[in-house]
GUGU-437335 format. One record per atom (N, C-alpha, C): y, z, x. Coordinates in pm, whole numbers, plus 50000, padded with zeros to 5 digits. Layout:
BEGIN
YZX ...
# end
This chain:
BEGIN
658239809595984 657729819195887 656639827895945 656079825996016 654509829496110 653399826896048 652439835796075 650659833696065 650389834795951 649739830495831 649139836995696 647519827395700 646739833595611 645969824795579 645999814195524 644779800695496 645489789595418 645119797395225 644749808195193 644679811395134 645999815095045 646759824095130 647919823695133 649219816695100 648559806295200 649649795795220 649529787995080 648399786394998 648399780194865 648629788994753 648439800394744 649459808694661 651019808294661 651379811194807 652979811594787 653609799294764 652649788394797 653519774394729 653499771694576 651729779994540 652399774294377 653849786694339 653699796494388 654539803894312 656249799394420 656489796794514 657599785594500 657989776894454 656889768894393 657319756894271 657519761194147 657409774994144 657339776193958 656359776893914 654919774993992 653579777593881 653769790293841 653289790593698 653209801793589 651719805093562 651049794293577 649419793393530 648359784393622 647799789593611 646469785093717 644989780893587 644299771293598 643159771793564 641769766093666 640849779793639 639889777193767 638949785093697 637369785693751 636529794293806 636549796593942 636409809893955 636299814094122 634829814794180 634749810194261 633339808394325 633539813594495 632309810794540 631949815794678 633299820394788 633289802494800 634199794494869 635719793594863 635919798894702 637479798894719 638119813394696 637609825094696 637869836994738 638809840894830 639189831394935 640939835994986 641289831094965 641719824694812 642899815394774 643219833394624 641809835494578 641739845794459 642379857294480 641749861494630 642319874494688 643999880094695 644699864394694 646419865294712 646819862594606 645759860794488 646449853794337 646519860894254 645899877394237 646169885794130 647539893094140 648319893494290 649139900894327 650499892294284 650479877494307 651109866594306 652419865294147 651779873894008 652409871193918 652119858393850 651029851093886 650659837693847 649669843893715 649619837693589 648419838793516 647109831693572 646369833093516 644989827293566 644009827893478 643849816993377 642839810093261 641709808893332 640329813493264 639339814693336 638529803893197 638339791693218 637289786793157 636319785893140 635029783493081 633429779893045 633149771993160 633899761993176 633619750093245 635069745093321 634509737393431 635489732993495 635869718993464 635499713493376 636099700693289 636769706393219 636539715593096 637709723593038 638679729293158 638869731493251 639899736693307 641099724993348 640159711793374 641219700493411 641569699593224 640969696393133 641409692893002 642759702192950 642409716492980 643419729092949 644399725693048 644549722393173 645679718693242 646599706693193 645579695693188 646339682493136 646549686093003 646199691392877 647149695392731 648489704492772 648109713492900 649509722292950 650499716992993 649919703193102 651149695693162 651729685493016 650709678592944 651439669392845 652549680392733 652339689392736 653189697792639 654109700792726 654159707692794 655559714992902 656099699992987 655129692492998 656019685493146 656379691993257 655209702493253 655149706193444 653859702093413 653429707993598 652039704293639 651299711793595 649919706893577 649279717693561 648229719093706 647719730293698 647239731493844 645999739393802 644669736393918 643389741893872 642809743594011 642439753993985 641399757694147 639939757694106 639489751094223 638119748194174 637529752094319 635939755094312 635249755594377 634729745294464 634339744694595 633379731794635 632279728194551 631799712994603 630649712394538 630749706894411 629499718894267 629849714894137 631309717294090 631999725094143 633769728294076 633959715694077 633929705594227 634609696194212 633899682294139 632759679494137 632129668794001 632709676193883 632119687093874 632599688093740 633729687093651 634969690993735 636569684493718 636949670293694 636069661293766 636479651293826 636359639293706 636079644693585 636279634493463 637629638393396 637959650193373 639249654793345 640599651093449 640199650693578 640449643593661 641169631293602 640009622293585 640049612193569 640519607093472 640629613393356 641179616293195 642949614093281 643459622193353 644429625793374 645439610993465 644489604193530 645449597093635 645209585293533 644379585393434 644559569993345 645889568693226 646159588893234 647149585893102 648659593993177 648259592993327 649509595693423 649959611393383 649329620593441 649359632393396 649589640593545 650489652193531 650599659093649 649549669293683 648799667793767 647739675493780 647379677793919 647379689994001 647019693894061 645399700494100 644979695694186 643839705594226 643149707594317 642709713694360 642909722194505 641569727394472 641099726194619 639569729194630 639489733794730 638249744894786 637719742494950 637039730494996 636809732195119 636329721195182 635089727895284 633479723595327 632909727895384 633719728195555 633279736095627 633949735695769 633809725795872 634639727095945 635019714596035 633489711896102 632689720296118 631739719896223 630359711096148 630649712696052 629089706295953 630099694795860 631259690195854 631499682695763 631009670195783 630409661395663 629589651895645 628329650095752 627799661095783 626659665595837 625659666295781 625079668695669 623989667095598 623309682995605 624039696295671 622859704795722 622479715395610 622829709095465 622019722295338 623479732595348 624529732195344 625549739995352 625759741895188 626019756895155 626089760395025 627229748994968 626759739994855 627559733294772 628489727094856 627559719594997 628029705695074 627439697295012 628489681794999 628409676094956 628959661895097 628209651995024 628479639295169 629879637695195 631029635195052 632339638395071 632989640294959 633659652894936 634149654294800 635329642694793 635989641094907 637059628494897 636719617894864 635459614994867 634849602894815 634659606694709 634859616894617 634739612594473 636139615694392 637109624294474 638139623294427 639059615294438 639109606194524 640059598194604 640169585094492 639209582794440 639359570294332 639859576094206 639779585694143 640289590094061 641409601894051 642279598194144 643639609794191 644609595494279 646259600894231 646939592594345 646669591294465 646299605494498 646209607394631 645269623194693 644389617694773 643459628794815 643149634494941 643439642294961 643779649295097 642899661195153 641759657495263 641059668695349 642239677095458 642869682795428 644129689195556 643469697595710 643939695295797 643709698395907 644019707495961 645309715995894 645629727595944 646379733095888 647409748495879 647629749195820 649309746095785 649779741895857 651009735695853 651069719695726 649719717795785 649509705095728 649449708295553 648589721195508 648329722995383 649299724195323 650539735995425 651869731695351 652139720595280 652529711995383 653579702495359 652769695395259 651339693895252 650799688095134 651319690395011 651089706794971 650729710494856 652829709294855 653659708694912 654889703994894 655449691294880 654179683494952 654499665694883 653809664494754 652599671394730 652349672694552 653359674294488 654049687594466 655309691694368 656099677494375 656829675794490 657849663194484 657299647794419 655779648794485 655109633594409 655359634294240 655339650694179 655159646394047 656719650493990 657919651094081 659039649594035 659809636094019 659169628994168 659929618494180 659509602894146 657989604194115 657229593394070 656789589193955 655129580493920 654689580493816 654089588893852 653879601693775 652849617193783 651669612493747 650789614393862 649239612293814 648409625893959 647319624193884 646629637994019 646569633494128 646799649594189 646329647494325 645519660394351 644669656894492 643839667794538 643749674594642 643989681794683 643929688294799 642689695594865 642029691695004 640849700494991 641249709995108 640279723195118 640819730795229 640049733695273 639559728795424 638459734695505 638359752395506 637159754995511 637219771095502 637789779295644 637589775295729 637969778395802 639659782195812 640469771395749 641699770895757 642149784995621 641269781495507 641529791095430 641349801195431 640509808695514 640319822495564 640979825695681 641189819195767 641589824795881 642809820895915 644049825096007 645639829795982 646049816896107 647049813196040 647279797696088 648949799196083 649629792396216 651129793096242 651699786596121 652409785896003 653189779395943 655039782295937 655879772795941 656649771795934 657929773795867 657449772995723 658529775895599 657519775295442 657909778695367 657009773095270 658089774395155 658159763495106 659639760894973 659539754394899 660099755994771 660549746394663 660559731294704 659449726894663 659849712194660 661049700994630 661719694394667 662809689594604 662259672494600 663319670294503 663089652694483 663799647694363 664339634494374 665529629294293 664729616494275 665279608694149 664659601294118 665859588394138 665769579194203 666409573994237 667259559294097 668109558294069 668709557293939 668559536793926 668559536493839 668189518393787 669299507493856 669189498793902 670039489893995 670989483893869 672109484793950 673289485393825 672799467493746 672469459393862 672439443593814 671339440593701 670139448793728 668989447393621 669769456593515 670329463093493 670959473193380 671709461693276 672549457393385 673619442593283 672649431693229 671729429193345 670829418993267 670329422793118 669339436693147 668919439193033 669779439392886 671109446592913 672709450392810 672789433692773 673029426792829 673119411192743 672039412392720 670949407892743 669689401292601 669829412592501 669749425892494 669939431692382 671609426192336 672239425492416 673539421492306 673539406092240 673049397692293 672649389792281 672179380392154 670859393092107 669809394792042 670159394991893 669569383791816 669329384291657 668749398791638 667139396691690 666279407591664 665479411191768 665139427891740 665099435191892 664149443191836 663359448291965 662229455291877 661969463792019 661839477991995 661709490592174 660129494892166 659779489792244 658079497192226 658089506992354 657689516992293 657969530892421 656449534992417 655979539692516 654649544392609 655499560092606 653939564892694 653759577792729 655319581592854 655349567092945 656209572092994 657669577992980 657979575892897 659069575092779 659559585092725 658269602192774 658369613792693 659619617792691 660309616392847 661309621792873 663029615292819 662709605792725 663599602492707 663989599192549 663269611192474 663689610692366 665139607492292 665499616592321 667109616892262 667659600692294 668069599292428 668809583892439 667849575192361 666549572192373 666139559192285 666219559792117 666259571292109 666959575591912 668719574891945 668999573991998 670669568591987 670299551991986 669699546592097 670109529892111 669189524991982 668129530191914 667719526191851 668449527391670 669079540691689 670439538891557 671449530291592 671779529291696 673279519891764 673019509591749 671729502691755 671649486591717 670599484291627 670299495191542 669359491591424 667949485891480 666979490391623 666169483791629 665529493891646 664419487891520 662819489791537 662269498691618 661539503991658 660689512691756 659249515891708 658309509591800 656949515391762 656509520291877 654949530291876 654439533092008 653529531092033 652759535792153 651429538292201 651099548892157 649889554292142 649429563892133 650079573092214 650159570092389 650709578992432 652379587392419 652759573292376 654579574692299 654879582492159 653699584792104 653849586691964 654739603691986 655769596991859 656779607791860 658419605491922 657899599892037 658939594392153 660479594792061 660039586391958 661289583691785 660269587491704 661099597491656 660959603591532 659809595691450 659129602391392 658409592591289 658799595191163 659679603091137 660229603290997 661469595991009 661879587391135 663199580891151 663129564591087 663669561690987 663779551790848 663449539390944 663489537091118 663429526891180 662509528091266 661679537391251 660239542191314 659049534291257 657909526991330 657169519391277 655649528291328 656059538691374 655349545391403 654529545891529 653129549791527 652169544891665 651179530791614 651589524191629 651659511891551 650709500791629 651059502291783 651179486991809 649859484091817 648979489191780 647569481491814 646869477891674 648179480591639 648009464691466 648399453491476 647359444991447 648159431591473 649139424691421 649679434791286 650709429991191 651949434591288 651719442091361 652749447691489 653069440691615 651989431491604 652329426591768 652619415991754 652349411091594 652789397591536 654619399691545 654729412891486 656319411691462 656849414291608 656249419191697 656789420591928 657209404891903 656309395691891 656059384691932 657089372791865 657889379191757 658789373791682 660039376491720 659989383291805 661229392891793 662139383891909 663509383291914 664749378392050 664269386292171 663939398492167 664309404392282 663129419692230 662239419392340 661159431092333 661369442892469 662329450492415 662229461092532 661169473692480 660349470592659 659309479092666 659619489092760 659299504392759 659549512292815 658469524192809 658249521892998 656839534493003 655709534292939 655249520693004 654009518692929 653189502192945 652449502693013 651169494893067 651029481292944 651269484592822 650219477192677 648869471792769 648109477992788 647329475892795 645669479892687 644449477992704 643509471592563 643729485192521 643299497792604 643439514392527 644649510192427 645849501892476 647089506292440 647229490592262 646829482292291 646399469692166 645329466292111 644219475192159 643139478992083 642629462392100 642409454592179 641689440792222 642759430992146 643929435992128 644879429192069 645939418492197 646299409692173 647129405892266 649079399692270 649719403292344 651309403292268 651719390192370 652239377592307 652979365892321 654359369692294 655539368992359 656599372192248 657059359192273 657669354992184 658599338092232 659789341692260 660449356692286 661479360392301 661689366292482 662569378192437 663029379692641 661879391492641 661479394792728 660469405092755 661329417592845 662389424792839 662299434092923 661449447592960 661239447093104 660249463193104 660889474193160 660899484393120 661319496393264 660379507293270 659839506993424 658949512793444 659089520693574 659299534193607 659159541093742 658029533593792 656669527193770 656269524893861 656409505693866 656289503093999 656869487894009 655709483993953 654709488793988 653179477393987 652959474093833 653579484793740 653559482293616 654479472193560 655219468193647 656319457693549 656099445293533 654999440593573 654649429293519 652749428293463 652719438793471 651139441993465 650899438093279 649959433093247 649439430093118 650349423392994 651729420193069 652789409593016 653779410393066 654049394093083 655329390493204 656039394393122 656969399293220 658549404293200 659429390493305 661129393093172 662359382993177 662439391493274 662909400293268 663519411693328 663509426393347 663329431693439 662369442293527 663599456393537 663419470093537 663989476993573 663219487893641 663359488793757 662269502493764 663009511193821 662599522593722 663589536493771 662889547293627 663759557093609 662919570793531 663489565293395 662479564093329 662939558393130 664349563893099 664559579893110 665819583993099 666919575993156 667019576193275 668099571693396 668499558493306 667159547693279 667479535993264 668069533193149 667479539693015 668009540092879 669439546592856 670179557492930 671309559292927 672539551592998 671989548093107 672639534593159 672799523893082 671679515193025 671469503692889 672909509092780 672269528492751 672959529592622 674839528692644 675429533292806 676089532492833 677509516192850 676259503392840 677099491292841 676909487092706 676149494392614 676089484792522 676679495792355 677749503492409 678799507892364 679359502492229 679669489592272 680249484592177 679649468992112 677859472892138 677169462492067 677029463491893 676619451691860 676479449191695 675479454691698 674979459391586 673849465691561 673049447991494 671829447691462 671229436091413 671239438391251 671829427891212 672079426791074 670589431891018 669919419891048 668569421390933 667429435690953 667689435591096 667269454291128 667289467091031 666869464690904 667179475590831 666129485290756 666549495890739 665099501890703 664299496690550 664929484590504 664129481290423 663059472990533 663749462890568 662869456890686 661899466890745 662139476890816 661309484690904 659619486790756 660649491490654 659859493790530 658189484890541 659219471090525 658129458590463 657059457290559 657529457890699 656909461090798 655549467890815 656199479390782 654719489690750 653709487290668 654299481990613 653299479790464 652599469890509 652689460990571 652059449790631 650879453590712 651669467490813 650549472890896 649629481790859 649949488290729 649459499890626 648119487990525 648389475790480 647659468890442 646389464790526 646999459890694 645859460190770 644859473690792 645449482690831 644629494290910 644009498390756 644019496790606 643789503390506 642179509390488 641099500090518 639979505390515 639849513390650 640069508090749 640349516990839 640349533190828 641259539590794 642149549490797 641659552990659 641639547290579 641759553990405 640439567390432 639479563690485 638659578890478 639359591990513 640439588890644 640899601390684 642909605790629 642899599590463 643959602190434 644289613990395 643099620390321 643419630790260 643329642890310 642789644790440 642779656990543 644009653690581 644879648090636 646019643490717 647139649890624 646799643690510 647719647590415 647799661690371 646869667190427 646689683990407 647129692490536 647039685390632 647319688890747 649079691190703 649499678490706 650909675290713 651589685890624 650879692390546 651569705490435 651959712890529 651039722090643 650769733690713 651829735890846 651659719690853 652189721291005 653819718691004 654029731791125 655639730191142 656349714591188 657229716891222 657779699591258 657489700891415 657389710991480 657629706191631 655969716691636 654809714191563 653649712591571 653259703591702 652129710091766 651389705691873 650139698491808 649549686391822 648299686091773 647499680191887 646269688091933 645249678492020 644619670191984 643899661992014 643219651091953 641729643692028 640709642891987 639479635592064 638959624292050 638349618092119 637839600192122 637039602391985 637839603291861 636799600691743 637759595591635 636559588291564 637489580491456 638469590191366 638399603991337 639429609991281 640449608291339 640479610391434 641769605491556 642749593791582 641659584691599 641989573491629 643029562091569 641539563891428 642409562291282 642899570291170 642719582091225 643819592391150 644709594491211 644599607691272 645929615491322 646859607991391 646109600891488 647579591191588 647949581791496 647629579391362 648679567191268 649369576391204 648389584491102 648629587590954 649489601790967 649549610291109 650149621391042 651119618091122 652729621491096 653909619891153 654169627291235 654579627191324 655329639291408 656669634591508 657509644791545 658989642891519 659469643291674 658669643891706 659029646391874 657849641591969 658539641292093 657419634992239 656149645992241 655609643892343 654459654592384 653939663492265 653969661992151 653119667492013 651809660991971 651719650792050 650209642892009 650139642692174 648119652292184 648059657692296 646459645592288 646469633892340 644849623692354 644449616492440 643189614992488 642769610492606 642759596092573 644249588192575 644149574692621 643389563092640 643629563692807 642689555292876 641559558892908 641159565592947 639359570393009 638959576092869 639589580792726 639229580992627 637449587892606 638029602492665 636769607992745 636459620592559 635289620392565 635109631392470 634839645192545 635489654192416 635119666192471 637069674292538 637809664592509 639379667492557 639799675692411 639649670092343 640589683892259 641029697292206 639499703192256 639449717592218 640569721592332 639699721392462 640669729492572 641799724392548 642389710092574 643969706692576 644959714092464 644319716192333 645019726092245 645179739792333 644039743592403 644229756392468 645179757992571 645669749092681 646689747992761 647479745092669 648179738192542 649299733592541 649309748992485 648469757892417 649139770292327 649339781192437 648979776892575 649289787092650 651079782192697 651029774092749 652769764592716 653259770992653 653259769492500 653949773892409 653209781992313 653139797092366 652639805292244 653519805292128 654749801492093 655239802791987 655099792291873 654559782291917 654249770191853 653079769891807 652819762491660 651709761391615 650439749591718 649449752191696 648899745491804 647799744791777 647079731391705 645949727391641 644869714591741 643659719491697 642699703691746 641959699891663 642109683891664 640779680791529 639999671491662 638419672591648 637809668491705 636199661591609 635999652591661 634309654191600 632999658591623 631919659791600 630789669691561 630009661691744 630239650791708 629859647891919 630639651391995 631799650392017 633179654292099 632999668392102 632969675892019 633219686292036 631879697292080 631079691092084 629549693092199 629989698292311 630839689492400 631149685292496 631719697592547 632799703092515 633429717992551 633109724892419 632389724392372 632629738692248 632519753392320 632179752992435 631939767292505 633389776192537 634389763292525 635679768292538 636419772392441 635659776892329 635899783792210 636139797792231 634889801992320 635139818092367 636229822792457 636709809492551 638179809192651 639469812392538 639519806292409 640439806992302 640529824892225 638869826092198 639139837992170 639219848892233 639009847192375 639219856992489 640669859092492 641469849392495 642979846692485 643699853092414 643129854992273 643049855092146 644439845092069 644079831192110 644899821392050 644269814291940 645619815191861 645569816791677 645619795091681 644449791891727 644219776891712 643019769491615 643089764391531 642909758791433 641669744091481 640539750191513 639949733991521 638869726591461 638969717791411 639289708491298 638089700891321 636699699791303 635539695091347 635459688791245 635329675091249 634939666991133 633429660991136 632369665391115 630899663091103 630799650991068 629749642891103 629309630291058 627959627091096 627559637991179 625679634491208 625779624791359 626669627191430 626319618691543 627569613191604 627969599791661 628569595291743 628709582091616 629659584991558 629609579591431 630389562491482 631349560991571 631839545791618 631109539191705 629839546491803 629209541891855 627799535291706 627619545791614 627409541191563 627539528291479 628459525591450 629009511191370 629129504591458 629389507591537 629509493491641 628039486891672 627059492891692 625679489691697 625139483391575 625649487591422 625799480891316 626229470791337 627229465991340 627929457191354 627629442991456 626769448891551 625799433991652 624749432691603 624429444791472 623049437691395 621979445991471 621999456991517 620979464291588 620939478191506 619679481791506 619399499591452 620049507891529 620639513291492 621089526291548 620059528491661 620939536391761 619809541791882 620729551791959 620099567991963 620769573791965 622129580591974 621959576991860 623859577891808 623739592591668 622619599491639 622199604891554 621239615591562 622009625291549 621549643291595 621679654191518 621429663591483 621159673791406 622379684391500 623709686091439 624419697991496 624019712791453 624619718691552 624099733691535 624839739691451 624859754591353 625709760891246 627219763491306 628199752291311 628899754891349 630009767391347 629469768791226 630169784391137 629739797791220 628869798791272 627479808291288 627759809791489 627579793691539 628509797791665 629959797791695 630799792891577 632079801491643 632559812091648 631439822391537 631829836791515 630999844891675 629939831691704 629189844091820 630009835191950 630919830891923 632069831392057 633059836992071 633189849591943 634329850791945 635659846591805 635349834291762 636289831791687 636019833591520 636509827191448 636409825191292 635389810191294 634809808791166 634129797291128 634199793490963 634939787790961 634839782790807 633879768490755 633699766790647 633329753190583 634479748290464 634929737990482 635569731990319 635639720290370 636349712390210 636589702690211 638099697790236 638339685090243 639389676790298 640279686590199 640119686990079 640869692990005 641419705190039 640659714390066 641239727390133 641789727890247 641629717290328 641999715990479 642889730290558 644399722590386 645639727990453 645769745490421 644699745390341 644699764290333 643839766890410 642839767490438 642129768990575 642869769690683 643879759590720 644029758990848 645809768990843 646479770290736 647299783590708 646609795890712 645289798590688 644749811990721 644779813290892 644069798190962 643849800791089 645069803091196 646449798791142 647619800791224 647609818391252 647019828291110 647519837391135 646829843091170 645909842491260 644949852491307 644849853991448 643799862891506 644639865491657 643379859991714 642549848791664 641659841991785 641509826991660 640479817591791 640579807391732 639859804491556 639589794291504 639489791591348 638479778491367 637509778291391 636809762191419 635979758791219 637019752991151 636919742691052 636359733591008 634559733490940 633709721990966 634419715290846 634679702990838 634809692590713 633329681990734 632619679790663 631379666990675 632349661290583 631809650390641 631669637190604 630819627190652 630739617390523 629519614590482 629189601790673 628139599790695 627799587690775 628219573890749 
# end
């Protein structure tokens, strides 16, 4: 191919893979990556902050199922990413990001070099699959081309790339620069039969699907009508089956009236997904039955409960294979949606004080929103015990929440990447009055955009679960309790709309905010 810069050389690879969107601030240091990127046809989201830029990437990748990709600066670009980062490889998210690197001649030198640092790989390297200082520019290639393929052919979690400056400014021999390719290699026919008997097998069967699972909507709503079984999720699964589907138990499992019925069950197929405490809420699953798992990644198949029997390969591959031998299985007699019914109610009885504060916003919500509605979501009890139980939604990747690292401050931006995904889709965030501290600056990124997003601040005077929980060991509160600013007052001086109502109005409020051409930030209080 010949000489280009490594500047260069990282433009024409995202735009060989298909990047559409970039999120970054441009700084000093990464100026020949900027210089080749306005010409490129790539968009380019300019955030407040560079935690909002990993948050707006990871809501872009969980909605589309591509990568999302972010250029960041040395230095603060890269701390400051590096919780969104980290947000991202706990809930297995495709994320790219690409940084400079100080030059070969002072690296880990100590000599005051603008925004040197001892080693940025030392802080990305624990929180990314994989983290990479490149040496040249052949080398940056083939990197930023084993990225694309890592998040085709694996479990997708970040990676980082750094680029000495030297390499990025100055014109370096490369070879080819192309489309990544990669196949996912298909489920071993013998674990397939194993699994097809215990489900055929099986009195009673019960599918608990994870995040990994997004991709395999359709087949697990066939095997789950074909043999009448059950299906609940993780938070990260929610949707995976239908939640208006009569055999949907919903995002369930971190009720214990739920893990009571895993644990009852002949045969528990789990798919794309860890259960781990984010995922049972300090809950724990015994089943006295067969345990199957299928998981692209191996290390997960026996991780946080033994598995009878193991499949590792892509949720799709494996579930159409399963759905393929078990053709001409019985469906389970007692499997029925009255059953699924009684079920709920069991788990609707537990979570009841729980959840009962945040019924009647949910229920206002649920008027407004289309069926293939996007909703973001933040580490707060509206969330937790609202939206991921109480409001339904009908499809994968529509509940957009930080999991595992269960980081505040994710929902504003992630609504903002997923509505850049899909401008045609409605595309809402409810967050709380601490969480949403955290990025509210990315309010003005929304109305710069001018995206018609709806977000949903539920007030409470503080850090309201840190609060109770400190209740709850019998201690005074200690700072958990703060005076917020007019939330009304700064979303108009960012740019957007600011309303006040109550739970009651929710769902007309948030029908005004679909139709307008910047964001809608929605205070509801409630009480402490």
């Amino acid at each position: 191919m010949g000489y280009r810069t490594g500047g260069q050389v990282v433009v024409d690879s995202l735009v060989a893979n298909g990047v559409e969107v970039v999120f970054g601030i441009p700084g000093t240091h990464s100026l020949p990556i900027y210089r080749h990127l306005r010409s490129s046809g790539i968009t380019h989201v300019t955030p407040r902050h560079e935690q909002g830029a990993g948050y707006a990437a990871d809501g872009y990748a969980r909605s589309s199922g591509r990568p999302g990709v972010c250029l960041v600066t040395t230095g603060p670009g890269v701390t400051n990413i590096a919780t969104a980062v980290a947000q991202a490889y706990s809930d297995s998210i495709p994320l790219l990001v690409v940084s400079p690197g100080v030059p070969f001649r002072i690296d880990g030198g100590d000599h005051g070099f603008l925004h040197e640092m001892k080693s940025q790989i030392g802080v990305t390297a624990s929180i990314t699959a994989w983290s990479r200082r490149v040496t040249s520019h052949q080398e940056l290639a083939d990197s930023l081309n084993q990225a694309f393929a890592f998040f085709a052919t694996g479990r997708a979690r970040p990676v980082h790339i750094e680029v000495p400056l030297e390499i990025l400014d100055q014109p370096g021999y490369v070879d080819g620069i192309w489309r990544a390719r990669g196949a996912v290699a298909p489920p071993l026919e013998s674990e397939i039969e194993r699994a097809a008997q215990a489900l055929r097998s099986a009195s009673t069967r019960v599918l608990v699907l994870g995040g990994g699972a997004r991709g395999a909507t359709d087949v697990a709503t066939r095997l789950v009508e074909r043999l009448q079984m059950p299906a609940m999720t993780t938070m990260n699964g929610k949707g995976v089956v239908s939640e208006r589907n009569p055999l949907s138990l919903g995002t369930a499992i971190m009720a214990r009236a739920a893990q009571r019925y895993v644990d009852e069950c002949d045969v528990v197929l789990a798919v794309g997904t860890e259960l781990g405490d984010s995922d049972l809420w300090g809950g724990t699953l015994r089943p006295a039955g067969t345990v199957i798992r299928i998981d692209i990644d191996s290390a997960q198949l026996q991780k946080n409960l033994d598995a009878h029997i193991v499949v590792q390969a892509d949720s799709k591959l494996a579930l159409e294979a399963l759905e393929a031998r078990l053709v001409t299985a019985s469906p389970t007699p007692r499997a029925s949606s009255a059953q699924v019914a009684r079920i709920r109610r069991e788990i609707d009885d537990e979570l009841a004080s729980e959840v009962a504060p945040w019924r009647e916003m949910h229920a206002e919500l649920e008027k407004v929103l289309d069926a293939n509605a996007i909703v973001a979501g933040d580490a707060t009890m509206a969330c937790y015990f609202g939206t991921g139980y109480l409001l339904p939604l009908e499809g994968p990747s529509q509940w957009l929440y930080p999991t595992g690292f269960c980081t505040l401050g994710y929902g504003l931006p992630a609504a903002i990447g997923a509505k850049i995904a899909h401008p045609d889709r409605q595309v809402i965030a409810v967050m709380g009055d601490g969480g949403v501290m955290f990025t509210l600056g990315e309010l003005a990124t929304a109305a710069e955009l001018h995206l018609a997003i709806p977000l949903v601040v539920v007030t409470n005077g503080g850090y309201g679960e840190i609060r109770r929980e400190m209740e709850a060991l019998g201690s005074e509160p200690l700072g958990t309790d703060f005076s917020s600013p007019d939330f009304v007052m700064v979303a108009r001086g960012l740019g957007g709309e600011g309303v006040r109502t109550t739970a009651a109005g929710l769902a007309h409020e948030a029908e005004e905010a679909f139709t307008r051409d910047r964001p809608t930030l929605i205070e509801l209080n409630y009480p402490q």
